[in-house]
C-alpha positions as CSV (number, residue, x, y, z in Angstrom):
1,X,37.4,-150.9,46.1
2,X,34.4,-149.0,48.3
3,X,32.1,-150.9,45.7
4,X,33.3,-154.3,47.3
5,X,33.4,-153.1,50.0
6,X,30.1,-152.3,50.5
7,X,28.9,-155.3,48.9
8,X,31.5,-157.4,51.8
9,X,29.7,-155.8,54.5
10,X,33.0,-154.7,55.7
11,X,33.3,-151.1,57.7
12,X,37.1,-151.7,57.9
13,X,39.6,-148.9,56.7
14,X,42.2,-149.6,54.1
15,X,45.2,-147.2,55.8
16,X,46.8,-144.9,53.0
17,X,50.4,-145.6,53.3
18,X,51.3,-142.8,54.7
19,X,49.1,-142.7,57.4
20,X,50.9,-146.0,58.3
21,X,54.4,-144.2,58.2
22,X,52.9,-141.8,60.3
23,X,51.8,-144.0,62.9
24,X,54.8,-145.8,63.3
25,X,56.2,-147.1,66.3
26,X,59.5,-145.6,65.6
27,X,59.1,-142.3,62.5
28,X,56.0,-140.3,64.1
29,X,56.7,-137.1,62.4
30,X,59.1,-137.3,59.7
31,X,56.8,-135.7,56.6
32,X,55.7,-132.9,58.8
33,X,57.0,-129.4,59.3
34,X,58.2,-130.7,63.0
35,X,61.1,-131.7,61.4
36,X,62.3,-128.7,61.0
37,X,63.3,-128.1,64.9
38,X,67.3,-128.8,65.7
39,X,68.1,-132.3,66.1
40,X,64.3,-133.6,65.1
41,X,64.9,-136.8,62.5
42,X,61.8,-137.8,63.2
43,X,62.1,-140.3,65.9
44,X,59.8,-140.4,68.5
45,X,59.1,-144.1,69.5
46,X,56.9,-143.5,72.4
47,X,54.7,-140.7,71.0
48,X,55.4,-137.7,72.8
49,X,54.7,-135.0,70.5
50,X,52.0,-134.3,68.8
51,X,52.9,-134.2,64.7
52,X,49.9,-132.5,63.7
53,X,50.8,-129.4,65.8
54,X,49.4,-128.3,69.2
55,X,47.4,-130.2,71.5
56,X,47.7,-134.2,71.4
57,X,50.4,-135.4,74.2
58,X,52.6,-132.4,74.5
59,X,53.4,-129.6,72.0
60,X,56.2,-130.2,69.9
61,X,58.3,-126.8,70.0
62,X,58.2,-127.0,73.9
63,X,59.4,-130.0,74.4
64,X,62.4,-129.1,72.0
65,X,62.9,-126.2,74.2
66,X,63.5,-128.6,77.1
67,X,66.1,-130.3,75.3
68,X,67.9,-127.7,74.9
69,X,67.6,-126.3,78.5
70,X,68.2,-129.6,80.2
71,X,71.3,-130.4,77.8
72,X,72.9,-127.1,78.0
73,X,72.5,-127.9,82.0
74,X,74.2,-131.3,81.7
75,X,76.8,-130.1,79.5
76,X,77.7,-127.5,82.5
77,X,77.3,-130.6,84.8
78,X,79.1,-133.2,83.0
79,X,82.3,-131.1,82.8
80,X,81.7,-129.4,86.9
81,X,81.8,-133.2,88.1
82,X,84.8,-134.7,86.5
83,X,86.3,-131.5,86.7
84,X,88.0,-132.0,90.3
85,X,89.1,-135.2,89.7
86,X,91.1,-134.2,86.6
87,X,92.3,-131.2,88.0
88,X,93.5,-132.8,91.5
89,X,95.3,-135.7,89.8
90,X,96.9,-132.9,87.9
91,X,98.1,-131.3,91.2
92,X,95.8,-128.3,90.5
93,X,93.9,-128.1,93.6
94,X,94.0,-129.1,97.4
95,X,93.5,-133.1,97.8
96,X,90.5,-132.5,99.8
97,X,88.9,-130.7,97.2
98,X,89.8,-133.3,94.1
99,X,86.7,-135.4,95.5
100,X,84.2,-137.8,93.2
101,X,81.1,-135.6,92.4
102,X,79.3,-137.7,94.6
103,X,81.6,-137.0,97.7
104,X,81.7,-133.4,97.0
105,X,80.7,-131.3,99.9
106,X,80.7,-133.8,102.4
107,X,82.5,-133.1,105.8
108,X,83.4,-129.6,103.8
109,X,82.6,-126.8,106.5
110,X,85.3,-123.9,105.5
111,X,82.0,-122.7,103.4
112,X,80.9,-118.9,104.0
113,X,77.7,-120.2,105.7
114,X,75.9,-123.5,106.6
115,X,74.6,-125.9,104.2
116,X,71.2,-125.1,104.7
117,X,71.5,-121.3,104.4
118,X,73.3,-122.3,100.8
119,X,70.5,-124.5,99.7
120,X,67.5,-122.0,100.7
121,X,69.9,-119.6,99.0
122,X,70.7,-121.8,95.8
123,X,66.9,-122.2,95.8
124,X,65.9,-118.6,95.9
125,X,68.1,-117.4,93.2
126,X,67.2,-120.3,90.7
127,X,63.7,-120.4,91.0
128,X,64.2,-116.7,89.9
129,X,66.3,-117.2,87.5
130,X,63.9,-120.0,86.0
131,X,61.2,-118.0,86.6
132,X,62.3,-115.3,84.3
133,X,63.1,-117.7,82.0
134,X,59.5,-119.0,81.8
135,X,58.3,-115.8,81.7
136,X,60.3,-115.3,78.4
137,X,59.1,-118.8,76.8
138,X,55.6,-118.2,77.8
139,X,55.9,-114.3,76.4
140,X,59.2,-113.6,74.3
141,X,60.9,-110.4,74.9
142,X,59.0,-109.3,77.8
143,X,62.2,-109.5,79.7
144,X,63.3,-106.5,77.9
145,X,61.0,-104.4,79.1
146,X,60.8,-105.0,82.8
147,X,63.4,-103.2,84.7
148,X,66.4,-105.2,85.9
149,X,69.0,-103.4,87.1
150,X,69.8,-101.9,83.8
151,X,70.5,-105.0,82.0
152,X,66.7,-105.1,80.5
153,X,68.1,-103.9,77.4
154,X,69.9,-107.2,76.7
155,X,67.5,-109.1,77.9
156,X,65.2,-108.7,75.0
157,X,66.0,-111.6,73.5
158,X,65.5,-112.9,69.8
159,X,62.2,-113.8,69.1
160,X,63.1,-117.4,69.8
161,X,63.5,-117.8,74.5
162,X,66.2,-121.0,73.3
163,X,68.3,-119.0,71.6
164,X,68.3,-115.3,73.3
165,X,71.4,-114.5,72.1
166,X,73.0,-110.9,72.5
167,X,75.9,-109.5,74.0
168,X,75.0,-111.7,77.5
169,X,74.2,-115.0,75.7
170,X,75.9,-114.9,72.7
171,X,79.3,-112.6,73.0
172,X,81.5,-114.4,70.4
173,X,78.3,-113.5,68.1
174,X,78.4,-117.0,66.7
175,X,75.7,-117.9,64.2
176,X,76.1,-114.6,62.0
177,X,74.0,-116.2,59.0
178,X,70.9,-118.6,59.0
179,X,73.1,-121.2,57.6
180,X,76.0,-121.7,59.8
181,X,73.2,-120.8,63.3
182,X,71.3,-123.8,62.0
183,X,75.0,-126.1,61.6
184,X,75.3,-124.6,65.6
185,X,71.5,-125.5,66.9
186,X,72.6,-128.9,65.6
187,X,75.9,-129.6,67.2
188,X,74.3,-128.3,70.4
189,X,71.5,-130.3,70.7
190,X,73.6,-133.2,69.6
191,X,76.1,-132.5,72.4
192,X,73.7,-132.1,74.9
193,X,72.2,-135.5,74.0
194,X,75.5,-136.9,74.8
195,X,76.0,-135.0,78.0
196,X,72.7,-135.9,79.0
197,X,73.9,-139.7,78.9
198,X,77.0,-139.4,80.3
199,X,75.3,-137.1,83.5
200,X,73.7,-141.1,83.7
201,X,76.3,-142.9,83.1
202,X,78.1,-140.9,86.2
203,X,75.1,-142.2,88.0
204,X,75.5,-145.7,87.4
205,X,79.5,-145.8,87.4
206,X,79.4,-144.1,90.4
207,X,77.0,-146.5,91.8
208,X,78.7,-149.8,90.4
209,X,82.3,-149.1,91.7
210,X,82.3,-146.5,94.3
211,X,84.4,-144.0,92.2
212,X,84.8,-141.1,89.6
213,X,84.5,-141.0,86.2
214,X,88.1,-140.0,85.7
215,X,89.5,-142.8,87.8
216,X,86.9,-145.2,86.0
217,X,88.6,-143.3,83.3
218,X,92.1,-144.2,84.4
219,X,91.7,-148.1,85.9
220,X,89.8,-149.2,82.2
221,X,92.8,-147.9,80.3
222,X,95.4,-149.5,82.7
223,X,93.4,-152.5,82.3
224,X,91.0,-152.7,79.9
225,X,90.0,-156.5,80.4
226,X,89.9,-156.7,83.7
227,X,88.3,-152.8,84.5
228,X,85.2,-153.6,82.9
229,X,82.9,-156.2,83.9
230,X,84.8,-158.2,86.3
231,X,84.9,-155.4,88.7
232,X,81.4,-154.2,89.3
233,X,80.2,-154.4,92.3
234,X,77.3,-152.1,93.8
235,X,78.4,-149.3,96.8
């Protein structure tokens, strides 16, 4: 085949096959060892890692990392916003507390301090929370061995900053064998995908009809026909 080729006069590439499968718009890193991070099946339709290893777009491992972080986050939100709805239909908590996420907080002053001394607050102790967790990702285990009140011991981590585990991040001590923590990185990830969505569909129900998830919840079951698409209007 180079033999006619050459005699063609053609400088054009035959591409192996599975080069092709490896530059597909859709599989961009199913034959390589990528694979083998939670929830990674190999589709990556706009690109984003880099299947080779380091370097290219963004490294691999570290955007995995960020899907765990940001899921585990919108698992804690999903369930902290439709939380007060369900719990004030159920006669839980004060009506003026059983507000739509998006309504929380608003006219609310019985708060120990003002609403800006909570956010500069809310800010200072994530950023160093999130610091410390960076610190970790960018060095793992050196948490354990800057002081911290005492707790530096458990802060050691794994080896692996997604997955610290110990007696802070992992009390139940789930994941005692390679097998069933790989079964548990999976459902996680997977859940956290699905959280992830519904953290946007809150968004855009909330926008659309001017109320909660739970009373979306509630007027689609009481009428499924007419709760649906008929309705929508933007608030």
């Amino acid at each position: 085949m180079e033999t006619a080729r050459q005699m063609l006069g053609s400088s054009r590439t035959v591409q192996a096959p599975s080069a092709a499968r490896k530059n597909s718009f859709v599989v961009r890193a199913s034959s390589t060892s990528v694979l083998s991070l939670p929830g990674d099946f190999g589709f990556d339709p706009l690109g984003l890692s880099d299947p080779e290893g380091t370097g290219g777009f963004i490294e691999p491992k570290w955007l995995a990392y960020g899907e765990v972080i940001n899921g585990r986050f919108a698992m804690l939100g999903a369930a902290g916003a439709i939380a007060p709805e369900i719990l004030g239909k159920a006669g839980l908590i004060p009506p003026e507390t059983a507000l739509p996420w998006f309504k929380t907080g608003l006219g609310h002053t019985n708060y120990w301090a003002d609403p800006y001394t909570l956010f500069v607050l809310e800010m200072a102790l994530m950023s160093f929370a999130e610091h410390r967790r960076f610190q970790d990702c960018a060095n793992p285990g050196s948490m354990g061995k800057q002081y911290f009140l005492g707790l530096e011991k458990f802060l050691g981590g794994s080896g692996d900053p997604a997955y610290p585990g110990g007696p802070l991040f992992n009390p139940l001590g789930l994941g005692k064998d390679e097998k069933s923590m790989k079964e548990l990185k999976l459902k996680e990830v997977k859940n956290g995908r699905l959280a992830i969505l519904a953290i946007l569909g809150y968004f855009v129900q909330g926008l659309v009809t001017g109320v909660g998830p739970y009373q979306n919840l509630l007027d689609h079951l009481a009428d499924p026909v007419i709760n649906i698409l008929t309705s929508l209007k933007f608030h």
